[in-house]
N, C-alpha and C positions, 0 to 999 in steps of 0.2 A: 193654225197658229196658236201658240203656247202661250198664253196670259200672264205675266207675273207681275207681281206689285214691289214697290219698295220700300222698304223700314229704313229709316237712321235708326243706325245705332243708339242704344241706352248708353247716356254719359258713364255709369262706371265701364263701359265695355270699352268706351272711345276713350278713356283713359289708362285701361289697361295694354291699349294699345300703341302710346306712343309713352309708357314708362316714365310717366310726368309725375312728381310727387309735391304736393300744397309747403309752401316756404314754410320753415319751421322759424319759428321766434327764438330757438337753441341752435343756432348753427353749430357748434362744437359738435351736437350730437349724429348730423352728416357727414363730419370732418373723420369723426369714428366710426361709422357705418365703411367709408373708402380708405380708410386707415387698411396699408399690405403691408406693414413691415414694419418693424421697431423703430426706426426714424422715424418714420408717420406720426407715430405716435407720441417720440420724443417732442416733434414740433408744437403736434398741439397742445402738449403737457406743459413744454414750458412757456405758451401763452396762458396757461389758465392756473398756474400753478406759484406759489410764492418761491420767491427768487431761492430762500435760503432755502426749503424744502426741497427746490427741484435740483438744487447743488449736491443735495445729501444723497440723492439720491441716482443723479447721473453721474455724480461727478469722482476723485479721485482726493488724496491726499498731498499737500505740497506740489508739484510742478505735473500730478499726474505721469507718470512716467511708467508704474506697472498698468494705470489702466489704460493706457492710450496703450503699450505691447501688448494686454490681452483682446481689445478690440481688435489690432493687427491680428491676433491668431488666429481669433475667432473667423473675421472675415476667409482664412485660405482653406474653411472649413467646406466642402461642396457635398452634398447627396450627389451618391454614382447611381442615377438612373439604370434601371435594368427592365428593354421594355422583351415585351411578348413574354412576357416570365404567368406562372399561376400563385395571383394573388389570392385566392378564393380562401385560403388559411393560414394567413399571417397569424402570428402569434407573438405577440410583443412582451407579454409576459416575463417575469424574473422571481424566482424567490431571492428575498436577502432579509436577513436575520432570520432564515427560517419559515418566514410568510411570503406568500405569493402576490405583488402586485404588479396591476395591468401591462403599466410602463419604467422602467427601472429610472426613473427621475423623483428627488426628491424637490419639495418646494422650498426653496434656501433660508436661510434666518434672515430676518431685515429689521432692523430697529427703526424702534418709532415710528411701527407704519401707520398707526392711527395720523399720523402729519398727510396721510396717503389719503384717508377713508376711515370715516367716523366710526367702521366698524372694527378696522384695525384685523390686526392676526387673526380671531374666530372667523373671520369671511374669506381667509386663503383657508386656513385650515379645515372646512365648509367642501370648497374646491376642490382642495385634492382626497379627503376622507369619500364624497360621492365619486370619484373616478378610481379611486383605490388606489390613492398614491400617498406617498410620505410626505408631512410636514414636520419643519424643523423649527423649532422657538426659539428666539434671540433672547439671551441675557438681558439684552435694552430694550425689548419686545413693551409694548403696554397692555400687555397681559400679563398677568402672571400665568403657571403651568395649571394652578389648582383653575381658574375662572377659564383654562382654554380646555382642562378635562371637563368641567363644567360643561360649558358650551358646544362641544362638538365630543362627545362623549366616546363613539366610535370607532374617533379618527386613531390612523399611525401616526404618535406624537414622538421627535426624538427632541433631544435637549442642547442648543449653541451656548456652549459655557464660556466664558473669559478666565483665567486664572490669575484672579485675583493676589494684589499683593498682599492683604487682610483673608488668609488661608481660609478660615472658620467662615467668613462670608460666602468663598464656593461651595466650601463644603454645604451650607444652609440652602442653598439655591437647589443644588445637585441633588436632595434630599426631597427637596419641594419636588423637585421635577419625578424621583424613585415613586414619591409617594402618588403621585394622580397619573400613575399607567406611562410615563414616557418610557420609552426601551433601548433608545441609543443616548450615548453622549457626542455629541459633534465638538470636539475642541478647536478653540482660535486661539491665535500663536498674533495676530496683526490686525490692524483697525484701518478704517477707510480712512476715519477722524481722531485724529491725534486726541489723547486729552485722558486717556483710560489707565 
């Protein structure tokens, strides 16, 4: 007869076994760990987020009407699966303007995203310079172009201009942006928020 003895298990083994994690005093911060999808994330946004900020930022202009149609677009968008295919060398790759990055997605202009995170623009522009992708600076941005060449020194910066009724102010901006390394201009023609 074959003798064996019995061990309990050590508590971290017994707890990595039934996937149990200690109640966080941040709940928000499991709310985003389970966050799958941009709703997810709208919801918990707009409980922890101030009213007017989180309008600015999900919301539309007057009755909403282009962004509730782009959401409709958006949604009849679907990935066509393709299985038993060889993925082993995907290449996502693009050149535009001449340079190669990874994935041909630029990171969009957004004003006032310091209302977002105290770090504001240098913290997307951060993101996509280590991924090798383009960021775009907003005119309303709370940066200026000199403090985001500053800051993210690297990065592919292009320039979101307004064209100004006061001529000589784009042109000032657009000069700012020439001088600290931007290399595109993205022009806007319409506002989310009235007022410009």
């Amino acid at each position: 007869m074959i003798k064996s003895s019995r061990k309990f298990p050590s508590l971290p083994y017994f707890w990595s076994l039934i996937d149990w994690t200690i109640p966080s005093l941040k709940p928000y911060k499991g709310q985003l760990l389970r966050a799958q999808t941009i709703n997810d994330l709208a919801k918990i946004a707009r409980k922890r987020t101030p009213k007017v900020v989180f309008d600015y930022v999900e919301g539309g202009a007057v009755d909403e009407i282009a962004y509730s149609r782009s959401r409709e677009a958006y949604s009849k968008i679907e990935f066509n699966t393709r299985v038993l295919r060889d993925v082993s060398k995907v290449d996502t790759s693009e050149k535009i303007l001449g340079k190669v990055v990874d994935i041909p997605i630029c990171f969009a202009p957004t004003g006032y995203t310091r209302l977002m995170h105290h770090v504001g623009e240098p913290a997307v522009a951060n993101v996509a310079s280590k991924n090798n992708l383009i960021y775009a600076l907003s005119t309303m941005g709370t940066t200026s172009p000199e403090e985001l060449a500053v800051a993210v020194p690297d990065s592919r910066r292009w320039f979101q201009v307004y064209i100004m009724k006061n001529r000589s102010d784009s042109l000032a901006v657009i000069k700012q942006a020439e001088d600290n390394g931007f290399e595109a201009l993205v022009l806007t023609v319409d506002t989310a928020a009235t007022g410009l």
